[in-house]
N, C-alpha and C positions, 0 to 999 in steps of 0.2 A: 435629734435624729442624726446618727452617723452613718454613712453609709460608704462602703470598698470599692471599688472597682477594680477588676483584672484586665488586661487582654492578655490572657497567659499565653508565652512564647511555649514552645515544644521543647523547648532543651535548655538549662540554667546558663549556660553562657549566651544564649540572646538575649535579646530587651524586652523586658516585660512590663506594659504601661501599668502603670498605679495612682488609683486618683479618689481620695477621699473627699466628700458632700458632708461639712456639716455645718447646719445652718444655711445662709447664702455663701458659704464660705469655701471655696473650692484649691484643694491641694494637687499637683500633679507631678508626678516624677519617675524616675526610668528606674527599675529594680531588674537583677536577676534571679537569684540563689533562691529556692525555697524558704533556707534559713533568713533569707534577709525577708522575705514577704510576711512570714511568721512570725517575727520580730516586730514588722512594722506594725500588722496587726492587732499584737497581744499589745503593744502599747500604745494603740489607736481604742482599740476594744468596743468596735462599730457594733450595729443593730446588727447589719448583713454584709455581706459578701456577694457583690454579682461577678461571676465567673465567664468572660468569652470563655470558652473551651466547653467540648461536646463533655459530659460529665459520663456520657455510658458509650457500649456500641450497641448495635442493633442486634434486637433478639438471630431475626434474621437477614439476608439479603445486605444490601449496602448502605440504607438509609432507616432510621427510626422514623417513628409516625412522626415526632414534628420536625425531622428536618423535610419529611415529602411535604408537611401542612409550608412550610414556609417554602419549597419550591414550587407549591400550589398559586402562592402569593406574589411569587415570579422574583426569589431573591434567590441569586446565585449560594447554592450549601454547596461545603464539602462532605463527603464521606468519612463517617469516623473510620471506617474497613480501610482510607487510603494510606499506604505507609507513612506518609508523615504526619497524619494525621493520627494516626495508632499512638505516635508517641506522645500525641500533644494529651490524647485523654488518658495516658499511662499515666503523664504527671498530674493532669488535674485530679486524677481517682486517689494519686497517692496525698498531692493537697490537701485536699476537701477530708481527706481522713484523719490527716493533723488537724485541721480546721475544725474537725465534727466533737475535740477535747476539749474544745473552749466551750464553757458554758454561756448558752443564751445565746448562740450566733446563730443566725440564718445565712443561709448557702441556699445561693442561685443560680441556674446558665439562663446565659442573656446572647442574645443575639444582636450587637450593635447598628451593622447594616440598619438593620428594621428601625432601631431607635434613628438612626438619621434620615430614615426618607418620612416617619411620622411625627419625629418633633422637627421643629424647622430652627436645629444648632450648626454653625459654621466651628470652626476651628480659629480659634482665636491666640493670639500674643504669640509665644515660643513654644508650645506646645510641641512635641511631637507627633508624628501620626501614632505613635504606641501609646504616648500621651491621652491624646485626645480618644481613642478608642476603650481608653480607662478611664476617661469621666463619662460618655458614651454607657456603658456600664453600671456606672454612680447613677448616673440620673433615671435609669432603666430600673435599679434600685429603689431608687427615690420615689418611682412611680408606684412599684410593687407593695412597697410600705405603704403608701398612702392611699392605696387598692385602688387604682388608675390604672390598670395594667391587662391584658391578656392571657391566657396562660395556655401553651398551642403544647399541651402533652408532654409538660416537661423544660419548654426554653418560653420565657419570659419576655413580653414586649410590650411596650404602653400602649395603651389604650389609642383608636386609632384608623385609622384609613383600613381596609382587610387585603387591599393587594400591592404588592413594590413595585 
């Protein structure tokens, strides 16, 4: 099982964590560019992709059903309606489109937060925090694959305690 992790930054010149799960075997490293994450991918060529990044916005109002369900749960959401956030789900929409030509991939949004207050992972070695919020991702993956998971309308969380 191979599995992606993102924590998609908003705009290709930030840092964008990246962290493959396969095996016990864990990769993590700082990407920017589209074309470099697409790259990594097509020559990773995982089960899945789990995406931090809201993937829609909201039919209406400011919040989608699961990001009210996860502020139900008492986890700080952003609004995809908020301007910096508009951009972040501009790119993962245009992502996930490139992503959706590869054959046999699964595409996720995953909520990190949630995976670190319900599995009990520290950030370890050299990590980055972009780092570490893209295995955060991987392992929220890993869970989904292995149907350990939740599924709150859309964003993905392991299996698990029901409030943050």
């Amino acid at each position: 099982m191979k599995v992606v992790g993102l924590d998609l930054a908003g705009k290709q010149e930030n840092d964008t964590g990246f962290c493959l799960i396969q095996g016990s075997n864990v990769r993590t490293e700082t990407v920017k560019s589209d074309i470099e994450i697409l790259e990594l991918i097509k020559g990773i060529d995982p089960d899945l992709v789990a995406i931090d990044a809201p993937l829609s916005f909201p039919e209406e109002g400011m919040y989608r059903d699961c990001d009210e369900e996860l502020k139900d749960r008492g986890y700080d959401v952003l609004s995809p309606n908020f301007p910096g956030m508009r951009v972040l789900v501009n790119r993962a929409r245009s992502l996930v489109k490139k992503l959706e030509e590869m054959d046999g991939l699964g595409i996720i949004e995953v909520f990190p937060r949630a995976t670190e207050k319900i599995l009990p992972v520290k950030k370890t070695g050299n990590m980055t925090e972009d780092e570490f919020d893209g295995f955060l991702c991987a392992l929220t993956g890993k869970k989904y694959l292995r149907d350990e998971h939740e599924d709150l309308d859309g964003i993905i969380i392991p299996e698990g305690e029901k409030d943050g």
